[in-house]
C-alpha positions in Angstrom: -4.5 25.1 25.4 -2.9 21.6 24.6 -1.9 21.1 21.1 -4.4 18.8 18.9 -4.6 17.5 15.7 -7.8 18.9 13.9 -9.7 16.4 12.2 -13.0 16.6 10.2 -15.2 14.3 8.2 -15.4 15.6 4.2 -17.4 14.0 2.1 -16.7 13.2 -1.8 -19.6 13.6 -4.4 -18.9 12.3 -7.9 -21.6 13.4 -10.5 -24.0 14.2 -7.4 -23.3 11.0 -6.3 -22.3 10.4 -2.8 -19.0 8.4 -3.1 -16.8 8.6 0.0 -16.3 10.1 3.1 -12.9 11.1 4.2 -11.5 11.6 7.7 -8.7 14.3 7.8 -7.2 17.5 7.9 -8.9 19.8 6.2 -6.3 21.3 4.0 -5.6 20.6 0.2 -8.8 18.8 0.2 -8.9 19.3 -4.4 -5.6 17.2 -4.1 -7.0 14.9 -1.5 -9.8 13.7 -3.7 -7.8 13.9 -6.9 -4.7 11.3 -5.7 -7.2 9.5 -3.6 -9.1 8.4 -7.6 -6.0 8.1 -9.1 -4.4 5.9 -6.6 -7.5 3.7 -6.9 -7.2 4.1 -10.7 -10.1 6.0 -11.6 -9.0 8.2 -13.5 -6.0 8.1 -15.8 -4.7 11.9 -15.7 -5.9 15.2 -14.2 -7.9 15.8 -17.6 -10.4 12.9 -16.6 -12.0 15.1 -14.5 -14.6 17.8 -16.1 -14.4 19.9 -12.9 -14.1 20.0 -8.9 -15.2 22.2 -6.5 -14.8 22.1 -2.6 -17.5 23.4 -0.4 -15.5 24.5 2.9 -18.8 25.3 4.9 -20.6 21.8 4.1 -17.5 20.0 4.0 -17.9 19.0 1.0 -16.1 17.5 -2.7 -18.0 17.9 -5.7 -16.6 16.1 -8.6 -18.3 16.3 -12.3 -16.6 13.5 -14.7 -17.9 11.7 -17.5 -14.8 9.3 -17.3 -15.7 7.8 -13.7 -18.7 5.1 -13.7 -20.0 4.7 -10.2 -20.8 1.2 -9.6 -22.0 -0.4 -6.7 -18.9 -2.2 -6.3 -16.6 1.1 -5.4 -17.5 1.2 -1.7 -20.6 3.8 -1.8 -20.5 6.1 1.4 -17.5 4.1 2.6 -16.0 5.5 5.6 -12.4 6.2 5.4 -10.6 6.8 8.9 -7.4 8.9 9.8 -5.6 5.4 11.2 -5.7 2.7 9.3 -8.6 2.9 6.5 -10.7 1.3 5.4 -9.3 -0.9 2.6 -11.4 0.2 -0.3 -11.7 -1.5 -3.3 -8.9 -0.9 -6.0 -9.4 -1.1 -9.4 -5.2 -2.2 -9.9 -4.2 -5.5 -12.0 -1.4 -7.2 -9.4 1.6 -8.4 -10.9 2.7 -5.4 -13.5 6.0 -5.4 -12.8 6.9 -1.3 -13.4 9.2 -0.4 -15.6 11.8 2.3 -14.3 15.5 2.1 -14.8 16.0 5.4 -12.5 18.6 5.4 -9.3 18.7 7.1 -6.3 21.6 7.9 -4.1 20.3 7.3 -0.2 21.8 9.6 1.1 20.0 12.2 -1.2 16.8 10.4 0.1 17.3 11.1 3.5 18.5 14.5 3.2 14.9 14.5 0.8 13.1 13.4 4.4 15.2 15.5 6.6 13.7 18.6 4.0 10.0 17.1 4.4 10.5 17.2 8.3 10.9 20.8 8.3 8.5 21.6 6.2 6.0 19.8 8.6 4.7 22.8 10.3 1.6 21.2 11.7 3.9 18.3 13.0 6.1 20.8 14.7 2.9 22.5 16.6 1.0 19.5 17.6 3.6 16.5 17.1 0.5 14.4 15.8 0.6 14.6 12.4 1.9 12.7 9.2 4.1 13.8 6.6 4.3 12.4 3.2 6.5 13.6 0.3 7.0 12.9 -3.8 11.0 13.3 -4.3 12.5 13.5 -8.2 15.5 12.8 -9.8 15.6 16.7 -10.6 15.6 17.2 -7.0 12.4 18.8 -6.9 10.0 18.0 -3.8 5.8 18.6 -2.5 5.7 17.6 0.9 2.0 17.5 2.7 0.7 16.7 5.9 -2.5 14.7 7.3 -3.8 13.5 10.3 -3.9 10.2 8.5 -0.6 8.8 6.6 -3.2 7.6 4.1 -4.5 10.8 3.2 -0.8 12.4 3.1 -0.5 10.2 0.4 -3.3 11.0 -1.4 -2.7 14.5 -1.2 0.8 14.9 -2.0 0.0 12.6 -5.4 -2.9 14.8 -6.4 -0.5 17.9 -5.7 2.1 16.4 -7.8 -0.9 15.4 -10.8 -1.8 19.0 -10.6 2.0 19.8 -11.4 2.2 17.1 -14.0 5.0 15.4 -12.0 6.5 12.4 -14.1 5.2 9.6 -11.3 7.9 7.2 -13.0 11.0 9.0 -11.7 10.2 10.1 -8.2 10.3 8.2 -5.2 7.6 8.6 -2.2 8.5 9.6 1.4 6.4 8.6 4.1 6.6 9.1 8.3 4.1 6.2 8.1 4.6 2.5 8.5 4.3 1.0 4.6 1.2 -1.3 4.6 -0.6 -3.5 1.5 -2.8 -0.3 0.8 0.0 2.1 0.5 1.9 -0.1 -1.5 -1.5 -0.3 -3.9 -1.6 3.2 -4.3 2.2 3.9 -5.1 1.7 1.0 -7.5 -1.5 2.6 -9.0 0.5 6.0 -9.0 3.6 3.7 -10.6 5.8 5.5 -8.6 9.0 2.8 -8.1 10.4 3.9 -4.8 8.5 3.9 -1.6 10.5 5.2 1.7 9.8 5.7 5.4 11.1 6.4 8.8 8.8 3.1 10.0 9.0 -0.2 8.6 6.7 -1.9 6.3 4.7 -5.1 6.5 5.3 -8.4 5.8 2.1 -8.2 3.0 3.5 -4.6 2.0 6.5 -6.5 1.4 5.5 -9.6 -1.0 3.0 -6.8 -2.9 6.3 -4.9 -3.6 8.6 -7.4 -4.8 5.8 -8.9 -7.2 5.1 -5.2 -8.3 9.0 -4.2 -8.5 8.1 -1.4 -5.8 11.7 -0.5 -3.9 11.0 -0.3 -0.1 13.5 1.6 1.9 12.3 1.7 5.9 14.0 3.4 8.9 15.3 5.6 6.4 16.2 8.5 9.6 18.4 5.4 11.3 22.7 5.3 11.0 21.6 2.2 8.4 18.6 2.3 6.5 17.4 -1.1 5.0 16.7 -1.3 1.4 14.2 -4.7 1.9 13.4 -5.5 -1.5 14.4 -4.4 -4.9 17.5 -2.8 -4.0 19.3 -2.3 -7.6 17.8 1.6 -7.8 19.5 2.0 -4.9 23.0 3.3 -4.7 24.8 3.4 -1.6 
């Protein structure tokens, strides 16, 4: 049998409210739906949500939270693909410069994504998958995979949320080229340093300097480039 990536639509309910529907792997689905409210600011903290329950058979996400609103305005039964998205919404003020004085060394990054890579196990069956991975200053890092670099993201934030990671000194690993709407989540996340073994956009580039966001691409390569915001960096 040839090797495939499995891919499922899940649906997100938020006080019985249909909210979102997800295309992905259907793994760590509780962190999935988690990172993906928090990345859209949603919800401040873990704590914001009353309780969450995933129904494997209907694929289905219940969320009960008398801190979300749904309004009409949040993309209601949005469609969220594997590939690209679907560029919800986010509820994010531009321009809030974030405030981290923290360092990394790049070479401890890309040992960081040399670790991630071999903990892809999906990737290593099917070679169709995406990796994404939150990396600290104590060394510590969750790696996750998806069908859909999107949703790798979203999963490996709500993992870290559930493990109260400190957002502020960690730095995000992605095998995923950097786009406008990853750059929107890591800023929503705050997290100050986003890396990957692609490149990023020109847009994902402008958001980043405005928002103080390190981007490191071809981070695998003999000489990574650092393309904006390069004094967290050291060489």
């Amino acid at each position: 049998m040839y090797p495939v990536c499995e891919e499922i639509s899940v649906t997100l309910f938020i006080n019985s409210t249909k909210f979102i529907t997800f295309m992905c792997t259907p793994d760590d689905l509780k962190e999935l739906a988690i990172g993906h409210l928090y990345t859209r600011n949603l919800i401040e903290n873990i704590d914001d949500i009353d309780s969450i329950r995933v129904c494997n058979n209907l694929k289905n996400i219940y969320i009960i939270s008398e801190f979300i609103s749904i309004e009409e305005d949040l993309s209601l039964s949005t469609v969220l693909s594997s590939s690209c998205g679907s560029s919800p919404s986010f509820n994010l003020k531009l321009n809030q410069v974030l405030d981290s004085d923290i360092s990394f060394d790049l070479k401890a990054l890309k040992d960081a994504t040399i670790k991630m890579f071999k903990l892809a196990v999906k990737h290593q069956e099917t070679g169709g998958m995406h990796s994404c991975a939150v990396y600290n200053t104590k060394k510590d890092l969750i790696a996750i995979e998806d069908v859909g670099r999107h949703n790798a993201v979203d999963k490996v934030i709500g993992a870290c949320l559930i493990k109260n990671y400190d957002f502020k000194n960690s730095a995000i690993i992605s095998t995923g080229r950097i786009s406008t709407d990853m750059v929107l989540k890591c800023a929503g996340a705050k997290i100050p340093v986003v890396v990957t073994r692609s490149i990023p956009t020109s847009s994902a580039l402008e958001l980043a300097k405005q928002n103080g966001i390190t981007v490191i691409g071809r981070i695998m390569s003999s000489k990574p480039i650092i393309y904006v915001n390069e004094g967290r960096i050291l060489k």
